[in-house]
VOLUMZA-827975 format. One record per atom (N, C-alpha, C): residue number from 1; x, y, z; chain; residue in one letter. Coordinates in Angstrom, 2 decimals, decimal comma. Layout:
   seq         X         Y         Z   mol   type
   NUM         X         Y         Z     A      a
...
***
This chain:
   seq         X         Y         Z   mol   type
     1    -16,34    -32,49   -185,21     A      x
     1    -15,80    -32,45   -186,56     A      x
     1    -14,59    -31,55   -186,64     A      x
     2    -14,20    -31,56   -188,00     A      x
     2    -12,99    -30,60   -188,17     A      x
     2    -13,03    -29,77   -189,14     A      x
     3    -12,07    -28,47   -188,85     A      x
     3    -12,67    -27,44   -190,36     A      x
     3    -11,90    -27,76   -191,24     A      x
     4    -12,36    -27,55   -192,53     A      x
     4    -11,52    -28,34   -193,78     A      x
     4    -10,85    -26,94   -194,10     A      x
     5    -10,03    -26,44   -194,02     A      x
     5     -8,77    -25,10   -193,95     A      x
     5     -8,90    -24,78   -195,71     A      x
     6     -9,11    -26,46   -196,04     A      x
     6     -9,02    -25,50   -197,97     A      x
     6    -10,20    -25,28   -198,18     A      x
     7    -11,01    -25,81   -197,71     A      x
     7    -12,90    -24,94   -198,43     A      x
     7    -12,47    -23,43   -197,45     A      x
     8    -12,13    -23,56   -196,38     A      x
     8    -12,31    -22,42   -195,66     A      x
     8    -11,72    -21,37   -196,37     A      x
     9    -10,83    -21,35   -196,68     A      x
     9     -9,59    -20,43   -196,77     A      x
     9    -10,22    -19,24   -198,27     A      x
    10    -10,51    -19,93   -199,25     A      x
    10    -10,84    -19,60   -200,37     A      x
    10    -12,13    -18,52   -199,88     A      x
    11    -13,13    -18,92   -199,26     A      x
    11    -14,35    -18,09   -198,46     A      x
    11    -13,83    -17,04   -198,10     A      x
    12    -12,89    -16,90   -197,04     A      x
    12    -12,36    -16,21   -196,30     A      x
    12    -11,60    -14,73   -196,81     A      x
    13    -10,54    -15,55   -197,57     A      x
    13     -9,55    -14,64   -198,28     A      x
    13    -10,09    -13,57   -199,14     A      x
    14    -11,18    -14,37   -199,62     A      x
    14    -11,97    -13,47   -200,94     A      x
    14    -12,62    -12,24   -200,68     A      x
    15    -13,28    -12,57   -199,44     A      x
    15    -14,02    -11,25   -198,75     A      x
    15    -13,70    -10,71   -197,78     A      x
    16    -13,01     -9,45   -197,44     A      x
    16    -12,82     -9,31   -196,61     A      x
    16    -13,70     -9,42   -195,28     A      x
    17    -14,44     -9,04   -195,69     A      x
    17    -15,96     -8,67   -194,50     A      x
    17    -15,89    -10,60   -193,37     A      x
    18    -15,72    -11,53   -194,28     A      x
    18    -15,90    -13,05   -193,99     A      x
    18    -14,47    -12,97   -192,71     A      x
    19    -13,37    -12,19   -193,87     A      x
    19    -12,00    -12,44   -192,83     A      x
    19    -12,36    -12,02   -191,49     A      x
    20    -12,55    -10,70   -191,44     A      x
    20    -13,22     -9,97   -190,07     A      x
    20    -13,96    -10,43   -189,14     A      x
    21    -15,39    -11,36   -189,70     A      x
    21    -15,92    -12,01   -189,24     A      x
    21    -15,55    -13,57   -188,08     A      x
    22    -14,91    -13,94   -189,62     A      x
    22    -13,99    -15,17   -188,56     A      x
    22    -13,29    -14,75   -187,24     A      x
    23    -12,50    -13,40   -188,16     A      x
    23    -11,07    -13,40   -186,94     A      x
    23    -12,16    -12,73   -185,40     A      x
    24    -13,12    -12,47   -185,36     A      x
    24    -14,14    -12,04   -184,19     A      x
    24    -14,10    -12,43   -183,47     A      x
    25    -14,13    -13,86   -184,23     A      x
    25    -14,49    -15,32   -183,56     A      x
    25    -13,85    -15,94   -183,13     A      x
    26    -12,12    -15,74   -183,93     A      x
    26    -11,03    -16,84   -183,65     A      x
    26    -10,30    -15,58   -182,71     A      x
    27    -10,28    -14,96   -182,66     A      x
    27     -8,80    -14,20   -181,66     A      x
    27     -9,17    -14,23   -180,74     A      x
    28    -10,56    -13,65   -180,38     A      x
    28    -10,53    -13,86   -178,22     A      x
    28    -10,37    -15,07   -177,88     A      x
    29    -10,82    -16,16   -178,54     A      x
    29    -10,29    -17,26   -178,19     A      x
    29     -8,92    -17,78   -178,11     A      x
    30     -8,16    -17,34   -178,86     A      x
    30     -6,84    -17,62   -178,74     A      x
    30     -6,40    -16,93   -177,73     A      x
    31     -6,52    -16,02   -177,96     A      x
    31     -5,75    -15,07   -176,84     A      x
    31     -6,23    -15,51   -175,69     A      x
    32     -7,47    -15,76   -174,86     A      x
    32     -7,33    -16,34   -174,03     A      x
    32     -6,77    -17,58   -174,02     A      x
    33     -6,51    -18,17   -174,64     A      x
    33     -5,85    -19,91   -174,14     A      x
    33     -4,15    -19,59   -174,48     A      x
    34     -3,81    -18,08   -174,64     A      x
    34     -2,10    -17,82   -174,98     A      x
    34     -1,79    -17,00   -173,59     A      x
    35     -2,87    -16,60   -172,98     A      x
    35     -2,65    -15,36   -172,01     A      x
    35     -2,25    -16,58   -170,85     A      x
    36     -3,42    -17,64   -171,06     A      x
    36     -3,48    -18,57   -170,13     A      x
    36     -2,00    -19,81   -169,39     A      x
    37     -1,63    -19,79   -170,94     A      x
    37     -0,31    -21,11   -171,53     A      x
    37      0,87    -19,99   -170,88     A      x
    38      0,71    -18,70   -170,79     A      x
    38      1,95    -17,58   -170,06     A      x
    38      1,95    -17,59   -168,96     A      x
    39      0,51    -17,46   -168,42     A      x
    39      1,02    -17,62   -167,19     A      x
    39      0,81    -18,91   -166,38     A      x
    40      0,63    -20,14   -167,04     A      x
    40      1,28    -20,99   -166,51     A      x
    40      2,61    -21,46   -166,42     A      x
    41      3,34    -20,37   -167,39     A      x
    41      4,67    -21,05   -167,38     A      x
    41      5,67    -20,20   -166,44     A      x
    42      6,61    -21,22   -166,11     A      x
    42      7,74    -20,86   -165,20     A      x
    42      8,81    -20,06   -165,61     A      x
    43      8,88    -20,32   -167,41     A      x
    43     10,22    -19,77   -167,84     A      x
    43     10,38    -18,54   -167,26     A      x
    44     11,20    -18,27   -167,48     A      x
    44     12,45    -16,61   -167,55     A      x
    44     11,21    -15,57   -168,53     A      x
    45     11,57    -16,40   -169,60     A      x
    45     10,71    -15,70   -171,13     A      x
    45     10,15    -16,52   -171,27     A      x
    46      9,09    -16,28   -172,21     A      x
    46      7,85    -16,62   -172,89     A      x
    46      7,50    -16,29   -174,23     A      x
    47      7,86    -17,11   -175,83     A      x
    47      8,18    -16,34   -176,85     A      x
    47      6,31    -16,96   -177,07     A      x
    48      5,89    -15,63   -177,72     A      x
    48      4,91    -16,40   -178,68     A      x
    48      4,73    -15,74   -180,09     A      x
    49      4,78    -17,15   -180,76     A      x
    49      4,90    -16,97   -182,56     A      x
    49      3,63    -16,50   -182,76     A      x
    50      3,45    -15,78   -183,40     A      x
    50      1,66    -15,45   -184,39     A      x
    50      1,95    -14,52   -185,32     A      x
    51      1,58    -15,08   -186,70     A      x
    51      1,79    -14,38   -187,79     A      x
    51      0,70    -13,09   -187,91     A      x
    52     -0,08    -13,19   -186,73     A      x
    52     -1,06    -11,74   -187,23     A      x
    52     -1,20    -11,06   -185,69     A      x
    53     -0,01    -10,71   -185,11     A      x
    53      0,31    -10,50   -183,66     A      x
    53     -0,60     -8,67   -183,22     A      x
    54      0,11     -8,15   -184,30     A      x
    54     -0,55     -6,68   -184,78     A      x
    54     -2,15     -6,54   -185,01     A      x
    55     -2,24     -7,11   -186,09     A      x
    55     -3,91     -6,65   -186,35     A      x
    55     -4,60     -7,69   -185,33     A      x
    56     -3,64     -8,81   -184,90     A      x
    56     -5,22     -9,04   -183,70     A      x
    56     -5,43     -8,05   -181,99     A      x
    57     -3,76     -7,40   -182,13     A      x
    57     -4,21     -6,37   -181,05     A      x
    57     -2,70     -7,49   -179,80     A      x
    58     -2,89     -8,61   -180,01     A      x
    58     -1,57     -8,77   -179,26     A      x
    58     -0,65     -8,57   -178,50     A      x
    59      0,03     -7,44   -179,74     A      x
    59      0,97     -6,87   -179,24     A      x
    59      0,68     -6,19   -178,13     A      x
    60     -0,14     -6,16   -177,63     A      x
    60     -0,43     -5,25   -176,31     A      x
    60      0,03     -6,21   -174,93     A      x
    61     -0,25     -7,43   -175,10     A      x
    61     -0,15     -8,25   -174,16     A      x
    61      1,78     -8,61   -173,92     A      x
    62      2,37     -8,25   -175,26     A      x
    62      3,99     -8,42   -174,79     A      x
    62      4,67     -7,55   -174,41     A      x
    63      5,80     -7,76   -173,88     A      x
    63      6,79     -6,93   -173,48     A      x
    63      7,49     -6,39   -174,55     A      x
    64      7,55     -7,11   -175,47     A      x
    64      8,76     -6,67   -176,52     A      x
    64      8,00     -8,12   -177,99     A      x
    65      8,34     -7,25   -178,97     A      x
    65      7,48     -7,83   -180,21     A      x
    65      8,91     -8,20   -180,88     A      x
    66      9,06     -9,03   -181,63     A      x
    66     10,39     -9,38   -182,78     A      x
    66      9,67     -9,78   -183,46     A      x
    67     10,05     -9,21   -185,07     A      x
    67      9,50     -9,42   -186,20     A      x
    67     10,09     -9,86   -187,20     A      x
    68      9,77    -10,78   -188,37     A      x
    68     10,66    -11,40   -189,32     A      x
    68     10,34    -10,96   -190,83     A      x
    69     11,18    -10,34   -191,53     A      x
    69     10,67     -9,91   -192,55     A      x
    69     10,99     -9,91   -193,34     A      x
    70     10,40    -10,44   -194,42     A      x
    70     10,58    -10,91   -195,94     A      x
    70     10,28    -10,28   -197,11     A      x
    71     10,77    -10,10   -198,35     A      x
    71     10,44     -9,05   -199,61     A      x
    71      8,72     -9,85   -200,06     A      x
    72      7,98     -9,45   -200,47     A      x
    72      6,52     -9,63   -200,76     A      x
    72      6,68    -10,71   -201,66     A      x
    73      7,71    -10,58   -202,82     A      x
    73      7,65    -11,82   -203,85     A      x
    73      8,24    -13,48   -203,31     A      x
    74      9,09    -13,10   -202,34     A      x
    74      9,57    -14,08   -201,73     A      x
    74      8,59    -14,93   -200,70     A      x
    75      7,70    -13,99   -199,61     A      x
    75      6,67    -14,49   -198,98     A      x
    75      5,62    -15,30   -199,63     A      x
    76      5,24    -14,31   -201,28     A      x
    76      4,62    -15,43   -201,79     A      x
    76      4,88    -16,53   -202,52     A      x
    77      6,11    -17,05   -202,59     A      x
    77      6,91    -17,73   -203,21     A      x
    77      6,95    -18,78   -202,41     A      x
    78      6,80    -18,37   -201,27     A      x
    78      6,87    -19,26   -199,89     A      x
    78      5,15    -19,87   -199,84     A      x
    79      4,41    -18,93   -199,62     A      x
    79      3,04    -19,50   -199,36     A      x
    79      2,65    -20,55   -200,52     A      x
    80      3,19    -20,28   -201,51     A      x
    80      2,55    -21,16   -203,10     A      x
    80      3,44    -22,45   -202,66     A      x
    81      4,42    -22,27   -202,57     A      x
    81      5,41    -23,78   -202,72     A      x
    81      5,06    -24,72   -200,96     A      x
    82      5,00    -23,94   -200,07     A      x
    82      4,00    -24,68   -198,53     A      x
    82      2,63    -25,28   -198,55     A      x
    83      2,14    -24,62   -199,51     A      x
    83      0,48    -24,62   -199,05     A      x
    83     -0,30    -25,28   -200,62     A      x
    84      0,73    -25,24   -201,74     A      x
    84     -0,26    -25,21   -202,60     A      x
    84     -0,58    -24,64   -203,67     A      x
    85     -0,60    -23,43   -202,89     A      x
    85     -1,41    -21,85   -203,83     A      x
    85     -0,97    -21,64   -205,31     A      x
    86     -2,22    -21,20   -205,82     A      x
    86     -2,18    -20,69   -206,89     A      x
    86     -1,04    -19,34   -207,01     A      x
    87     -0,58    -18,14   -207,56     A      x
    87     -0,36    -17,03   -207,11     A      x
    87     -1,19    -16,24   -206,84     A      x
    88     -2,62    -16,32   -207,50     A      x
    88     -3,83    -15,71   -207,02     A      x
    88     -4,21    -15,84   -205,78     A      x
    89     -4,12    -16,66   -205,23     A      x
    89     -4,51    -16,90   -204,01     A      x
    89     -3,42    -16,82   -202,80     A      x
    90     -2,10    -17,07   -203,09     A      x
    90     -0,80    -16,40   -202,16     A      x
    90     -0,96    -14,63   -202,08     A      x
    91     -1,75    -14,10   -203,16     A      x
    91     -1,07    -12,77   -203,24     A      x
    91     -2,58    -12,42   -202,02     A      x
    92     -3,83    -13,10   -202,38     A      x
    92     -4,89    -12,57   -201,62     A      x
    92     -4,27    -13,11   -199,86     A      x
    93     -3,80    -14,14   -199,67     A      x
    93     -3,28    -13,87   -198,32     A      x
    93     -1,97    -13,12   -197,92     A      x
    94     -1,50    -12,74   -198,71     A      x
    94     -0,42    -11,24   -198,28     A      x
    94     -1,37    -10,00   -197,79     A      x
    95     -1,96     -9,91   -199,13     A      x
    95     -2,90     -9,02   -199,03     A      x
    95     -3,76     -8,22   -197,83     A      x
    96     -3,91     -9,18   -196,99     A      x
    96     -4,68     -9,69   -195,84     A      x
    96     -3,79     -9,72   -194,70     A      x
    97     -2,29     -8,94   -195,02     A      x
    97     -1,59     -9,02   -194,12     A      x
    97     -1,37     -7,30   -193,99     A      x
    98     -0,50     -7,59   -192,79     A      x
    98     -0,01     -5,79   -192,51     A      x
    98      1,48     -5,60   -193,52     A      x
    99      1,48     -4,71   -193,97     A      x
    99      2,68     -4,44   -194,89     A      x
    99      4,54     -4,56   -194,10     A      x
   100      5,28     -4,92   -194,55     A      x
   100      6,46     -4,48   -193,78     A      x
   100      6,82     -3,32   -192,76     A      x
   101      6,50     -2,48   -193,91     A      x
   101      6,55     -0,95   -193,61     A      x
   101      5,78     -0,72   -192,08     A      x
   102      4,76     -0,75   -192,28     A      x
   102      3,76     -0,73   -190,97     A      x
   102      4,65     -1,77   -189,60     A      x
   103      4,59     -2,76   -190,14     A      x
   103      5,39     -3,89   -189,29     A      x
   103      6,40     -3,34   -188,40     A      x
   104      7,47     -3,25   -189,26     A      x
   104      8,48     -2,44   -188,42     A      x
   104      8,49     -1,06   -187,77     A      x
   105      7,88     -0,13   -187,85     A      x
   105      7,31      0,55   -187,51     A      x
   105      7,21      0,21   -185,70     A      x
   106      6,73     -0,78   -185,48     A      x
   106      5,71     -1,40   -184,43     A      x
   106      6,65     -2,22   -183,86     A      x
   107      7,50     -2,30   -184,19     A      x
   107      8,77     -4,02   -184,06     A      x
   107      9,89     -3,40   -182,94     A      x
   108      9,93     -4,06   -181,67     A      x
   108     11,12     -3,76   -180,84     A      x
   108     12,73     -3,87   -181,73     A      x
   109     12,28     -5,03   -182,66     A      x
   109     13,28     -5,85   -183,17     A      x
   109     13,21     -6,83   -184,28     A      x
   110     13,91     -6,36   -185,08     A      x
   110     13,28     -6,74   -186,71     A      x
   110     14,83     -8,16   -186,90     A      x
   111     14,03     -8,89   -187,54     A      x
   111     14,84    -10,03   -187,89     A      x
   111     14,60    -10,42   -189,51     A      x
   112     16,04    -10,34   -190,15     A      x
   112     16,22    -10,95   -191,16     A      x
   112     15,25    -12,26   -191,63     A      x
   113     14,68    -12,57   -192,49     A      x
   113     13,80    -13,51   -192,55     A      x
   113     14,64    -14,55   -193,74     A      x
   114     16,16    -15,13   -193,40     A      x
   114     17,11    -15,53   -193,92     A      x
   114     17,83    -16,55   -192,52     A      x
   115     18,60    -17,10   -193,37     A      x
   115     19,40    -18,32   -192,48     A      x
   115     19,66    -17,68   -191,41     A      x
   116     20,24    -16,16   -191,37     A      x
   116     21,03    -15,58   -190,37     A      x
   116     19,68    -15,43   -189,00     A      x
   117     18,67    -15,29   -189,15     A      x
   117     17,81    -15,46   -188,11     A      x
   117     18,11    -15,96   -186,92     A      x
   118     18,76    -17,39   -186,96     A      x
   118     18,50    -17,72   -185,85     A      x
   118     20,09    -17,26   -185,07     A      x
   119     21,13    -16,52   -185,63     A      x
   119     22,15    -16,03   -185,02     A      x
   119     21,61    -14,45   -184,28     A      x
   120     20,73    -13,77   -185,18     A      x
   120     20,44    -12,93   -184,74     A      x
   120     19,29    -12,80   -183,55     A      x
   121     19,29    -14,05   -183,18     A      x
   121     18,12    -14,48   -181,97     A      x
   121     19,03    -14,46   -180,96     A      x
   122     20,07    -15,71   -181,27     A      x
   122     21,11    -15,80   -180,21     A      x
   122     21,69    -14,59   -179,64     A      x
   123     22,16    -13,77   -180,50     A      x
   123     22,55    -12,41   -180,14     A      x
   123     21,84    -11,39   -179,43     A      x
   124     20,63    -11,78   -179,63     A      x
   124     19,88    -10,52   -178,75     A      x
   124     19,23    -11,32   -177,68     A      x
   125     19,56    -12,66   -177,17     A      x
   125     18,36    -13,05   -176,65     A      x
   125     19,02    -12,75   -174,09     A      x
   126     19,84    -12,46   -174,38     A      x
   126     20,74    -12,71   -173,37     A      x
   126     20,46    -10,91   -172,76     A      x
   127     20,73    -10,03   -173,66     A      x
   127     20,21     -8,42   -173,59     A      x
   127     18,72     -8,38   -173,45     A      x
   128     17,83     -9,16   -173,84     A      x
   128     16,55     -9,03   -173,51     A      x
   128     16,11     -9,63   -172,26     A      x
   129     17,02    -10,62   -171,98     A      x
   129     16,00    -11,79   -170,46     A      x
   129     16,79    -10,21   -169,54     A      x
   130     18,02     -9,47   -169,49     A      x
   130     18,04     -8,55   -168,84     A      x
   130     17,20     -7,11   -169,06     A      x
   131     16,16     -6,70   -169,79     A      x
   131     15,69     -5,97   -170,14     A      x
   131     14,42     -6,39   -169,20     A      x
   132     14,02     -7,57   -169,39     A      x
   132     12,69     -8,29   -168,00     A      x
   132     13,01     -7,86   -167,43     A      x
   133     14,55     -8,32   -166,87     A      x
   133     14,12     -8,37   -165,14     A      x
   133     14,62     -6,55   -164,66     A      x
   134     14,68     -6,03   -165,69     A      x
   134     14,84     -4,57   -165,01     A      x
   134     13,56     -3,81   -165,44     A      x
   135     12,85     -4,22   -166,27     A      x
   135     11,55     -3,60   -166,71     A      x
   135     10,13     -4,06   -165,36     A      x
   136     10,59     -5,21   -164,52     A      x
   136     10,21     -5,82   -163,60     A      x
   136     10,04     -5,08   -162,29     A      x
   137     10,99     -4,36   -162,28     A      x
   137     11,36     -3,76   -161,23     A      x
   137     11,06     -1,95   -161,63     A      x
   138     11,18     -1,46   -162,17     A      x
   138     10,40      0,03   -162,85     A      x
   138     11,21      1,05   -161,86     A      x
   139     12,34      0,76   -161,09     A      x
   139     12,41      1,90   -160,09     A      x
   139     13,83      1,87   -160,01     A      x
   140     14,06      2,36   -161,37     A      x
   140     15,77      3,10   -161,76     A      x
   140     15,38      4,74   -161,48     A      x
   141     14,82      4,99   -161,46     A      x
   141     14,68      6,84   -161,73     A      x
   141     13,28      7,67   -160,67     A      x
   142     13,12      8,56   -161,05     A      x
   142     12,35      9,21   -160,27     A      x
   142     10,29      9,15   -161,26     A      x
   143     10,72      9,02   -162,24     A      x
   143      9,89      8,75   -163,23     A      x
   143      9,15      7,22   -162,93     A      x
   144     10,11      6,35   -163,53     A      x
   144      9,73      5,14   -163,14     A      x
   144      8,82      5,11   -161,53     A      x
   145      9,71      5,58   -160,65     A      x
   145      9,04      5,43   -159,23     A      x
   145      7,44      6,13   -159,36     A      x
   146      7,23      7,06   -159,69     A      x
   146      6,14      7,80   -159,48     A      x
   146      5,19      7,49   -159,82     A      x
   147      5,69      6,30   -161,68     A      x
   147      4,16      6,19   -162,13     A      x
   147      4,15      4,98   -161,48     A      x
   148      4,84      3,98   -160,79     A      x
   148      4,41      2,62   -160,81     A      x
   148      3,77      2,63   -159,45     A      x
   149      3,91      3,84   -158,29     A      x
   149      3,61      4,39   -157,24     A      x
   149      1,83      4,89   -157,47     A      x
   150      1,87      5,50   -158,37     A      x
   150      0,23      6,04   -159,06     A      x
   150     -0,30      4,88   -159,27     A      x
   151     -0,01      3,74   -160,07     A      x
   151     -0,73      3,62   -160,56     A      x
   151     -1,01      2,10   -159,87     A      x
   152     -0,08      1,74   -158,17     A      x
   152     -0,08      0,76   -157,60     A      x
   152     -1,58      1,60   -156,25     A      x
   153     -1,55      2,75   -156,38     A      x
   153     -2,45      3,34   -155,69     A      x
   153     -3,90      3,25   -156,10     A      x
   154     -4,05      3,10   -157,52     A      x
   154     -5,14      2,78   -157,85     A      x
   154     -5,70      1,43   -158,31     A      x
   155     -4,80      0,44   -158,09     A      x
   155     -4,86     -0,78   -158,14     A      x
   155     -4,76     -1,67   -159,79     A      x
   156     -3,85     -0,87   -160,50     A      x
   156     -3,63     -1,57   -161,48     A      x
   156     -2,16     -2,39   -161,09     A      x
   157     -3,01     -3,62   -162,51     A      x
   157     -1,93     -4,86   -162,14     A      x
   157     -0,34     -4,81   -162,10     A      x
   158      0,62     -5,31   -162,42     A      x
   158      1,63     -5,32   -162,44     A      x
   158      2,43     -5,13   -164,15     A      x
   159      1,72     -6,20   -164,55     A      x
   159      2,22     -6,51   -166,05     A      x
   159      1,66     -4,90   -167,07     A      x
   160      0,02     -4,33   -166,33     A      x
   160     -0,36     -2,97   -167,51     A      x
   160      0,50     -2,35   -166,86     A      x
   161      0,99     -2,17   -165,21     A      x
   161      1,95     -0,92   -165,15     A      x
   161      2,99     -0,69   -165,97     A      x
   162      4,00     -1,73   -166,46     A      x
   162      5,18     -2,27   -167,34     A      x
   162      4,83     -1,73   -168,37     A      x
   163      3,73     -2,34   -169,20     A      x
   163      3,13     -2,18   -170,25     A      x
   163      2,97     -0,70   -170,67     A      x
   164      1,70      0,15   -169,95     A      x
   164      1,84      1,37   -170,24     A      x
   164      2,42      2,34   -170,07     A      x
   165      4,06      2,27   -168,64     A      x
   165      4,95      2,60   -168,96     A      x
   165      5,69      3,17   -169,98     A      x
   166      5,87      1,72   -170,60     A      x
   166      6,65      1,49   -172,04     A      x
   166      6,40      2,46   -173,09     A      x
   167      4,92      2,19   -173,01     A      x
   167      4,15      3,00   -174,05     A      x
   167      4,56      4,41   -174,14     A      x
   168      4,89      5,05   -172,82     A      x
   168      4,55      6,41   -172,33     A      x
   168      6,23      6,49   -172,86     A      x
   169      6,88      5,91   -172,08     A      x
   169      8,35      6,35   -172,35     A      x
   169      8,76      5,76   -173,92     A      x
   170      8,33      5,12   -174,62     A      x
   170      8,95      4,88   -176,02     A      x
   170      8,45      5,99   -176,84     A      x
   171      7,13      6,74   -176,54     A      x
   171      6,52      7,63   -177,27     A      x
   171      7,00      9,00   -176,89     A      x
   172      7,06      8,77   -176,54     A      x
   172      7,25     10,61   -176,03     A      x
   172      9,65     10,86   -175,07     A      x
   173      9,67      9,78   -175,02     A      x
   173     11,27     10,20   -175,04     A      x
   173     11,91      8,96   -175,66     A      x
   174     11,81      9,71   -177,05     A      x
   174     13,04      9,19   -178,31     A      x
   174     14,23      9,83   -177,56     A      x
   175     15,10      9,60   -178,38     A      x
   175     16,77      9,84   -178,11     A      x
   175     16,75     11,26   -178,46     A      x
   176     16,24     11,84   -180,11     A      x
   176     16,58     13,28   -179,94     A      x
   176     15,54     14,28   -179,09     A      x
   177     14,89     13,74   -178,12     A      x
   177     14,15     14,47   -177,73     A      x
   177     13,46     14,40   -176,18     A      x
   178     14,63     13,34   -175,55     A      x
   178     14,74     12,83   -174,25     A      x
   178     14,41     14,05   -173,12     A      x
   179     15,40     14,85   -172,85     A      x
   179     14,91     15,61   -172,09     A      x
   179     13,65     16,55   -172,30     A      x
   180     13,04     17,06   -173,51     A      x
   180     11,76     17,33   -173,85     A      x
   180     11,17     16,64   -172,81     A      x
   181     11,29     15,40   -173,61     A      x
   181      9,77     14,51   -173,58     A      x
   181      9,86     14,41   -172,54     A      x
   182     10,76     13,78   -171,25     A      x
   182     10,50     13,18   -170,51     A      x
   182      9,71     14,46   -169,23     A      x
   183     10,50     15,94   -169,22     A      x
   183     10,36     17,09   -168,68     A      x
   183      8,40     17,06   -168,35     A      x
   184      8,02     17,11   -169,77     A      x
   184      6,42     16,69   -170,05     A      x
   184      5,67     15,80   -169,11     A      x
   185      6,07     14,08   -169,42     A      x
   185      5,85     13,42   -168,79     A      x
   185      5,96     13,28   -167,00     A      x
   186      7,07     14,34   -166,34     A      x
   186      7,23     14,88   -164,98     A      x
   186      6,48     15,31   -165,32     A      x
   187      5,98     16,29   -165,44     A      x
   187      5,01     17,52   -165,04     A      x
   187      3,67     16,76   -165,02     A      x
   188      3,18     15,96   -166,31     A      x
   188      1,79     15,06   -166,39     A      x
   188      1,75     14,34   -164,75     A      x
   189      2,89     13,42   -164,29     A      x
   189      2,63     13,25   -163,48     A      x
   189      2,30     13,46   -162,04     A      x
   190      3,41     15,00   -161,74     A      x
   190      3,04     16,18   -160,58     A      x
   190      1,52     16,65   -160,99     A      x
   191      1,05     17,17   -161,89     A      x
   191     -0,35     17,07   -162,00     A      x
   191     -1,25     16,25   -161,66     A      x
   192     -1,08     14,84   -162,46     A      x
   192     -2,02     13,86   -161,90     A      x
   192     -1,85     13,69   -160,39     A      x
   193     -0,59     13,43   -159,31     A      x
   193     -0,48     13,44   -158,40     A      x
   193     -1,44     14,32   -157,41     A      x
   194     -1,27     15,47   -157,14     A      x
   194     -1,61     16,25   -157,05     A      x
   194     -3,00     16,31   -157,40     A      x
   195     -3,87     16,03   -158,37     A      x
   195     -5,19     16,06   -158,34     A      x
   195     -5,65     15,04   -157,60     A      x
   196     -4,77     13,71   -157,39     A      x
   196     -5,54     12,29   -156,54     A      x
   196     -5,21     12,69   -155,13     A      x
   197     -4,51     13,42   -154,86     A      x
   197     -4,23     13,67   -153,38     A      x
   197     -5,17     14,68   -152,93     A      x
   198     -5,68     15,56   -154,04     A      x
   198     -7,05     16,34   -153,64     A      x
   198     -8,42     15,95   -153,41     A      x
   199     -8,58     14,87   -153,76     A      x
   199     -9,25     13,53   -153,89     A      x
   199    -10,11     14,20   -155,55     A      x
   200     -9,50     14,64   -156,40     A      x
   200    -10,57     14,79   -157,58     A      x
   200    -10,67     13,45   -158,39     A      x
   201     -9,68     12,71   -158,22     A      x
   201     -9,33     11,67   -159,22     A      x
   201    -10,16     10,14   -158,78     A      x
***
């Protein structure tokens, strides 16, 4: 059979506890059959659309997130005139969403949610396939070398080395605070070093 999306939706939206429930049910499944559809593919890049990329946790699995973002009255202006909706019921699926604010926050790269979109794709999309293939490789610096060296010693994959990299260097060396942060992050790693070579680790 098939799920009827308008009995569903109304269930869903209303309670949160129901939303939670579903999404339990629906995200590991997706995500496995998106993790799957990536790495079967050959491309360069690999874009994947999902309007709830954040709260299902996602974003962990990309390299780089782009986000599209729209004023709240306009989104629901959009959901009522696509789908149907009452405004009661556009505003309960906003609702049910992560706010802008939060959004960008979280966003490599925020996109106008206007005609100009798809120029501002074109424009960045040529700086990013070079951002892969050097994020690929992790061994511009002495930093890069050490952790992807650690953490090829303990047998993590390729894609979390990239990954929690990222994490480490977007958090802790911003621009005003580069040599800080990164000074830190040396030292974390002469430490950790140093304890696995003692064998404590």
């Amino acid at each position: 059979g098939e799920i009827d999306r308008k009995k569903l939706g109304p269930l869903v939206f209303s309670a949160p506890q129901n939303l939670q429930d579903l999404n339990k049910l629906v995200w590991p499944a997706i995500r496995e059959k998106m993790l799957a559809r990536i790495d079967e593919s050959k491309a360069e890049v690999v874009a994947v659309e999902a309007a709830v990329m954040f709260e299902a946790g996602w974003d962990r699995d990309m390299d780089e997130v782009w986000a599209v973002t729209i004023a709240p009255n306009e989104a629901k202006q959009r959901i009522m005139d696509r789908n149907g909706f009452s405004e009661e019921e556009a505003e309960k699926r906003i609702s049910s969403q992560m706010t802008n604010v939060e959004r960008v926050r979280r966003t490599n790269l925020i996109l106008a949610g206007t005609t100009e979109s798809g120029t501002q794709v074109a424009a960045n999309w040529e700086p990013l396939k070079k951002r892969m293939k050097s994020d690929v490789l992790l061994l511009e610096s002495y930093l890069p070398r050490t952790w992807v060296a650690l953490c090829r010693r303990w047998g993590v994959g390729e894609e979390a080395i990239r990954y929690w990299w990222r994490r480490v260097r977007d958090r802790y060396s911003e621009v005003h605070r580069q040599y800080h942060g990164t000074q830190h992050i040396e030292a974390l790693l002469g430490l950790v070093d140093e304890l696995d070579t003692a064998g404590h680790l």
